[in-house]
Every structure is written in structure tokens, then in C-alpha cells.
Backbone as numpy.savetxt, mean C-alpha at the origin, in Angstrom:
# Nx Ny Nz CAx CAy CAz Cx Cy Cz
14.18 7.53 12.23 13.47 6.30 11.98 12.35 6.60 10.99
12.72 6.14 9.84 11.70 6.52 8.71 10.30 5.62 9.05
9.07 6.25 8.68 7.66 6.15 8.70 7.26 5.58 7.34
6.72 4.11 7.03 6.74 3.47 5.80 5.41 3.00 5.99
5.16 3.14 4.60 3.51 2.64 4.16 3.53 1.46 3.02
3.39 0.38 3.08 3.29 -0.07 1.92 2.30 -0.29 0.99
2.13 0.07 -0.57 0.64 0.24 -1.40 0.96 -0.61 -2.25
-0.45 -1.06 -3.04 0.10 -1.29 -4.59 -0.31 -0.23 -5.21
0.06 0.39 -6.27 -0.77 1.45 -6.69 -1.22 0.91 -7.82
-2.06 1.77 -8.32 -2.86 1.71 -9.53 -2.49 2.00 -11.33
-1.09 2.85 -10.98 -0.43 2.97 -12.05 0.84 2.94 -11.66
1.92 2.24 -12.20 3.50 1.83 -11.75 3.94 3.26 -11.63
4.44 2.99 -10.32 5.84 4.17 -9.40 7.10 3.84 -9.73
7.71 5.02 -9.38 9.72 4.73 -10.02 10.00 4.67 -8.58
11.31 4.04 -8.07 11.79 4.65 -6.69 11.94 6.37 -7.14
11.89 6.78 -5.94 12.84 8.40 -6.09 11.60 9.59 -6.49
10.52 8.83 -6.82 9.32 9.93 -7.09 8.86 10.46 -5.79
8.58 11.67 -5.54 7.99 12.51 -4.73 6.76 13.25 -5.42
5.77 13.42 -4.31 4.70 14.23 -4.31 4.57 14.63 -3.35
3.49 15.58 -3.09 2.95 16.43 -1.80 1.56 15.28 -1.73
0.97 15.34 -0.27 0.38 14.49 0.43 -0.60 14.34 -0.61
-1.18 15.84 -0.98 -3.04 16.20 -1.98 -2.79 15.22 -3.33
-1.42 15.27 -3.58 -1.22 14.64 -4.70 -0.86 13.13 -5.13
-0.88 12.30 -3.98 -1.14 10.89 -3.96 -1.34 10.25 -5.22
-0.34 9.37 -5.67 -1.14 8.10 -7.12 -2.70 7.40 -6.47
-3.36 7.40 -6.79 -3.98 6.29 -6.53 -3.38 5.09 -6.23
-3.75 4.17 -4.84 -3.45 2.93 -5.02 -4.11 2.57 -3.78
-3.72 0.71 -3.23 -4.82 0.24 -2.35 -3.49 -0.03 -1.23
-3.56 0.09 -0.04 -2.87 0.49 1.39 -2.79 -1.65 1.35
-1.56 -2.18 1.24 -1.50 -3.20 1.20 -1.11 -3.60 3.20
-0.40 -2.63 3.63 0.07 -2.55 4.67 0.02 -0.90 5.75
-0.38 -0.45 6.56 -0.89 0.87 6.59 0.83 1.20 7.46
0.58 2.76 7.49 2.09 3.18 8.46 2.75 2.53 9.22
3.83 2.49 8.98 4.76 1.91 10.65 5.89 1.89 10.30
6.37 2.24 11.44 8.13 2.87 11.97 8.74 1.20 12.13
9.88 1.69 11.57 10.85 0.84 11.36 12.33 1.72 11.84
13.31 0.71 12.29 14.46 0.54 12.44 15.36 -0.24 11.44
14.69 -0.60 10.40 15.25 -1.48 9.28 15.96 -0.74 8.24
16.81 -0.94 7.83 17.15 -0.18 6.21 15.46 -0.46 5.61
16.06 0.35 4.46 14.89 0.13 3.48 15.33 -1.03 2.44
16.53 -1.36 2.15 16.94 -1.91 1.57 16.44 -3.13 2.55
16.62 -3.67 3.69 16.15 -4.73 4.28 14.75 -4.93 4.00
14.21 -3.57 4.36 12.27 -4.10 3.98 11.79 -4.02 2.80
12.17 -3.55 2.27 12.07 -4.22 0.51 12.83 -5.39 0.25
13.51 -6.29 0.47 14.34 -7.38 0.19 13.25 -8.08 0.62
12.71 -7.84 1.72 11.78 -8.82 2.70 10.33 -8.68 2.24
10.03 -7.56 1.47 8.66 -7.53 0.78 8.46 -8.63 -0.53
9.92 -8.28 -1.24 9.74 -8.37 -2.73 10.12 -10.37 -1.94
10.57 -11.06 -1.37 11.13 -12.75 -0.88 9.48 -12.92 -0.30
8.57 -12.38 0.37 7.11 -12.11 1.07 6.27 -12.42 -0.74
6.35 -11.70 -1.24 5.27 -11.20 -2.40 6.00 -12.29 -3.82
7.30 -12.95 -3.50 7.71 -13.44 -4.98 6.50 -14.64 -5.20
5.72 -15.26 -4.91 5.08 -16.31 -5.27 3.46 -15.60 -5.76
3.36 -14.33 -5.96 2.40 -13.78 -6.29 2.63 -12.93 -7.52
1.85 -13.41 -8.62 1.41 -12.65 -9.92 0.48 -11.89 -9.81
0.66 -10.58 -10.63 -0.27 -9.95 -10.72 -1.43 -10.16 -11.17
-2.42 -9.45 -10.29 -4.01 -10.06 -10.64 -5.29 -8.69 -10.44
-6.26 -8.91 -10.57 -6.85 -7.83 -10.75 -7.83 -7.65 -9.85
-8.40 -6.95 -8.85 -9.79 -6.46 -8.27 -11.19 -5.61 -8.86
-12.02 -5.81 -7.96 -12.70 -4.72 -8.55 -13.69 -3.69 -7.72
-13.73 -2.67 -8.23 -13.69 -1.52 -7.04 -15.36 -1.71 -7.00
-15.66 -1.72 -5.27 -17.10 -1.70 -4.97 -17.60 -0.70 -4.94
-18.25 -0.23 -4.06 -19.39 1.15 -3.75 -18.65 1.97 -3.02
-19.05 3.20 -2.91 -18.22 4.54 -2.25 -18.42 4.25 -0.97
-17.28 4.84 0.33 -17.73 5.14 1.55 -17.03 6.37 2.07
-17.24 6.42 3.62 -16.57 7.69 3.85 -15.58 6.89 5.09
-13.98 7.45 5.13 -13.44 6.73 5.93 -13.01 8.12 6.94
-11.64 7.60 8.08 -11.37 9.10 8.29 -12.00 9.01 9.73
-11.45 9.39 10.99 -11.93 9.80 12.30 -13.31 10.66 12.24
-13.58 11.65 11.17 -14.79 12.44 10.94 -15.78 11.44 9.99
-15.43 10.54 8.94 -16.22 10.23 8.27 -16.14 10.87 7.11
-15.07 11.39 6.83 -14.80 12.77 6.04 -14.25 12.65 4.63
-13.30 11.82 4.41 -12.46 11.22 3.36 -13.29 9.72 2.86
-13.71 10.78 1.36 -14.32 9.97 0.07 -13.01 8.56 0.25
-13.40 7.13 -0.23 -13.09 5.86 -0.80 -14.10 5.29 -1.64
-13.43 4.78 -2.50 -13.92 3.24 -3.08 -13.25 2.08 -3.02
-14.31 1.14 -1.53 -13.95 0.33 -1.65 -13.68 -0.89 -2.76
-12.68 -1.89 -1.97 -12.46 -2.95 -3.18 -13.19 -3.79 -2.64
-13.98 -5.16 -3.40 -14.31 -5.93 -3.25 -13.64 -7.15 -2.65
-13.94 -8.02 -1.83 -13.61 -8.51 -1.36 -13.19 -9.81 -2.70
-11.45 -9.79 -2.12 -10.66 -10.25 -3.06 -9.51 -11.54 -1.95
-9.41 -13.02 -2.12 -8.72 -13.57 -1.28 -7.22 -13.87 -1.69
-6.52 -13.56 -3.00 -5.63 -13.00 -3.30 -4.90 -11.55 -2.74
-5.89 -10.51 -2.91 -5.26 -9.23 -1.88 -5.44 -9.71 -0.14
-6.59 -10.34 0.35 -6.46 -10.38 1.85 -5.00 -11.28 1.49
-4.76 -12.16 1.00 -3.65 -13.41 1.87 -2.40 -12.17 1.62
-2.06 -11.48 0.36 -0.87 -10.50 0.79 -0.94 -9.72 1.55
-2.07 -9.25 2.12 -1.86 -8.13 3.24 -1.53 -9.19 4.23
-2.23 -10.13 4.68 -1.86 -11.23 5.85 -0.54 -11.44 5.86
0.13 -12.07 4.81 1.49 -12.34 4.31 2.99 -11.36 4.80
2.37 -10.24 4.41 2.91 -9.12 4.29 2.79 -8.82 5.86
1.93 -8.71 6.71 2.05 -8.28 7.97 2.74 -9.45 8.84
2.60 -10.41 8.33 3.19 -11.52 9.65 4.76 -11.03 9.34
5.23 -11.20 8.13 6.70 -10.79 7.35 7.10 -9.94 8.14
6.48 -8.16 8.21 7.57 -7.01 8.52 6.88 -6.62 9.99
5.97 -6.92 10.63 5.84 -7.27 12.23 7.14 -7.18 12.73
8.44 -8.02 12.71 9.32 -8.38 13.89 10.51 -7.10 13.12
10.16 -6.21 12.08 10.49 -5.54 11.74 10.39 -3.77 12.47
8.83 -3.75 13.10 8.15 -2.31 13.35 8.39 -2.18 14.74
8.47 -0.74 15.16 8.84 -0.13 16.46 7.73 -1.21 16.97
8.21 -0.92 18.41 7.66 -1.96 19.17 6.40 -0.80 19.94
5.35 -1.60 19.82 3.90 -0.84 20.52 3.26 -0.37 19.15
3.80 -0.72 17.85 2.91 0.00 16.64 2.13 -1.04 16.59
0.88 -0.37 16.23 -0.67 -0.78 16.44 -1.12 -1.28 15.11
-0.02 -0.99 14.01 -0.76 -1.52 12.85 -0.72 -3.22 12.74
0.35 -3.84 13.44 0.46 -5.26 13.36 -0.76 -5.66 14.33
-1.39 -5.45 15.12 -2.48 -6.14 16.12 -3.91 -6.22 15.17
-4.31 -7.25 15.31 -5.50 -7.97 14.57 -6.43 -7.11 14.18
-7.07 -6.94 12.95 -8.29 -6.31 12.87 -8.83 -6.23 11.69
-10.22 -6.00 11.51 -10.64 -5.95 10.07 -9.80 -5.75 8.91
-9.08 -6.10 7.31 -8.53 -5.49 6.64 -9.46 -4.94 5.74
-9.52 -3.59 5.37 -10.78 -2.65 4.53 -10.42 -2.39 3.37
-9.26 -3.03 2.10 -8.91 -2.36 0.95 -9.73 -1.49 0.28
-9.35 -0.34 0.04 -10.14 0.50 -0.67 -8.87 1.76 -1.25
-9.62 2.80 -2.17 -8.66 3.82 -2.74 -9.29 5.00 -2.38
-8.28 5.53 -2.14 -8.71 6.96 -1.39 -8.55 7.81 -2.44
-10.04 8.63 -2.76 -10.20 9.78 -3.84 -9.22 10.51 -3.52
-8.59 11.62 -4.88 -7.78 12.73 -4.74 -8.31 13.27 -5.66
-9.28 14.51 -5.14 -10.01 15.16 -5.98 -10.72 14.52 -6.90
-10.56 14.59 -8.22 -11.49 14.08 -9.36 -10.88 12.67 -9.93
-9.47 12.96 -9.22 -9.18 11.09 -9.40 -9.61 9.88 -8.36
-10.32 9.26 -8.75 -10.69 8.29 -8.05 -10.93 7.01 -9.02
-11.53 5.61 -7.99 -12.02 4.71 -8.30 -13.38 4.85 -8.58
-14.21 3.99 -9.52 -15.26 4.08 -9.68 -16.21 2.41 -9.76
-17.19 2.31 -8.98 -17.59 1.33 -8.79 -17.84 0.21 -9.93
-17.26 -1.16 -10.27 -17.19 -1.60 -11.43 -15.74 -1.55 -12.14
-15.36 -0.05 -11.52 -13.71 -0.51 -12.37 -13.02 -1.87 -11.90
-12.20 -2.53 -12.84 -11.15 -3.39 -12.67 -9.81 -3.10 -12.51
-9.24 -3.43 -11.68 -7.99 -2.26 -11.45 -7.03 -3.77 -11.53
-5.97 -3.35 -12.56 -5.09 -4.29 -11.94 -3.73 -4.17 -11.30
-3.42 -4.92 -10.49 -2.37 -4.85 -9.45 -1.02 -5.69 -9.78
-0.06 -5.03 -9.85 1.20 -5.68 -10.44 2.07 -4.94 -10.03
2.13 -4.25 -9.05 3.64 -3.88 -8.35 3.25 -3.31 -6.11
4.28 -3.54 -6.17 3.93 -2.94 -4.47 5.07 -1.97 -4.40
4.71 -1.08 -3.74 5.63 0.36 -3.43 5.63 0.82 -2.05
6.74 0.58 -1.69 7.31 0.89 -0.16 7.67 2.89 0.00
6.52 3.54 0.79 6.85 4.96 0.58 7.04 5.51 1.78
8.17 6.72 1.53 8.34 7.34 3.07 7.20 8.30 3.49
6.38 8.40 4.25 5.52 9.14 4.94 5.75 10.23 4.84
7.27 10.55 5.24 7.80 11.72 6.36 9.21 11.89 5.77
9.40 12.01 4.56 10.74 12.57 3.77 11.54 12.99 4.39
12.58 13.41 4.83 13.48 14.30 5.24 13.93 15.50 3.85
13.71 15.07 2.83 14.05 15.74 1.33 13.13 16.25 1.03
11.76 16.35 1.56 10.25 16.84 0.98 9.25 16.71 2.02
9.89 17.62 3.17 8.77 18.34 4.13 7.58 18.35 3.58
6.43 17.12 3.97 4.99 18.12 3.90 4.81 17.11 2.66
5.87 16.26 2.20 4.94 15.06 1.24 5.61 13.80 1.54
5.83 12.64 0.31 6.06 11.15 0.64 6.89 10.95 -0.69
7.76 9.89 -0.32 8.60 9.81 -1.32 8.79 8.08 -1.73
8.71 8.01 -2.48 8.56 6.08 -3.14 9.99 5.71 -3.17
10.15 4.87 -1.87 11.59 4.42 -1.77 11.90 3.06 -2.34
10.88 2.67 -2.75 11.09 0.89 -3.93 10.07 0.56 -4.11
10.28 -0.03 -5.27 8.94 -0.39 -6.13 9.74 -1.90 -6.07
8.44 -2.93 -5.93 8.73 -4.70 -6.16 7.93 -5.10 -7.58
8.07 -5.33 -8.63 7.38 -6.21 -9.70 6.31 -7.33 -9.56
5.17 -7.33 -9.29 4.64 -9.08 -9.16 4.85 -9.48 -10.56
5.54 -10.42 -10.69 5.79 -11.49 -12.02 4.74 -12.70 -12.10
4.67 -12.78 -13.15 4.20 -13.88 -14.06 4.73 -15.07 -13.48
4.12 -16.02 -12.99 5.14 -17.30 -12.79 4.43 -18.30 -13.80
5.84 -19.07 -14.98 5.17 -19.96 -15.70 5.47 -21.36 -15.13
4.91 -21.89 -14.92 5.17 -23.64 -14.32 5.57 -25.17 -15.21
């Protein structure tokens, strides 16, 4: 039962890319871990039908904090943006009836967007970051012990009216 995170990142992912954990793209946790019984092909079908009425749009990164059970792991948060809250909202009511049952990420609670430093890459307070794709990644590879692997990338499109 694959372990799925969904992000947008900060610079466009291919499916099929792997890294080791240290080496993370930058991007903002649209949806945090959770186990599924779904194809992936199902929860990406159900992200990209969730996310089609949303164009890409842009945030902007607030002041540093420290996140992390210790307090330990550098972020920059994002500013509070009601375009990113309604897709994380969106997005969790969607793949809920999807996640092992007792996962804790669907039960109510603050949403905190922010980007988690990797080393000297980070966000910086004032940047404008813009957001135009979401990427569904495996946690827990079976092909790459010890990193995460980008099992679909969704497009946000332009909608002209």
C-alpha cells in the first residue's frame, strides 16, 4: 500500500523522477501523507477532475519558522492565500474516502502552507512563487529505498471563458 503526498512544487516535476529524501524540489504540501488502497492512476484521475476548475496562480512566501516535533526544520511560510486554502480543502474532502481508514491527515485542523528549506535552497520572504502543477509522490518507493518518487504530475490550465 503505497504512502502518497500530494505538493505543488515550485519548479515542474516529470512522472518517474526520483530523489533521496535531503534532496527534495522545493514545493508547498497541498495534501500531507496518506496510505491509500487506490491505484495511482485512480488518485491522480481524481486529483487532476478535483483541481480542473483551477488556474494557475501565484503566492507569496512570508517570514521564516521552525516546524518539526523538535522545532528543528527551517520553513518559509506562505501567506495566507484563499485560492491555495480552497484546494487543499477541495483536495481533502476528494481523496478522504480514498485513505486507509484511522489516517489522521483527513481530521480537521489548521492548514500551515509553507516550503521546507533544503539546505541553501529555500524560499525567501517576499518571493512570489508561482503554482501551476500538483505532483502526486511516493514516500516509500519500492525502486528507491531511502527516497520518493513523482508518480504524476496534473497541469493547472488556463481557463478562457
Amino acid at each position: 500500500m503505497p504512502r502518497i503526498v500530494v505538493v505543488i512544487p515550485l519548479e515542474p516535476l516529470r512522472s518517474g523522477t526520483r530523489f533521496a529524501v535531503r534532496e527534495w524540489p522545493l514545493h508547498v504540501t497541498v495534501v500531507p501523507p496518506f496510505s491509500t488502497h487506490a491505484s495511482v492512476d485512480d488518485v491522480a484521475r481524481l486529483i487532476a477532475e478535483t483541481s480542473s476548475a483551477v488556474a494557475p496562480f501565484e503566492v507569496t512566501a512570508g517570514h521564516g519558522a521552525l516546524f518539526g516535533r523538535r522545532h528543528d526544520i527551517p520553513v518559509t511560510l506562505v501567506e495566507d492565500d484563499d485560492r491555495l486554502t480552497h484546494l487543499h480543502d477541495v483536495l481533502l474532502g476528494a481523496l478522504a474516502p480514498l485513505a486507509s481508514s484511522g489516517d489522521r491527515v483527513f481530521q480537521p485542523g489548521p492548514y500551515r502552507p509553507h516550503v521546507t528549506a533544503k539546505g541553501e535552497r529555500r524560499a525567501t520572504e517576499g518571493d512570489v512563487l508561482r503554482l501551476s502543477q500538483i505532483a502526486l509522490v511516493d514516500m516509500a518507493p519500492r525502486s528507491s529505498p531511502g527516497g520518493r518518487e513523482v508518480l504524476a504530475t496534473i497541469e493547472l490550465t488556463e481557463h478562457r471563458g
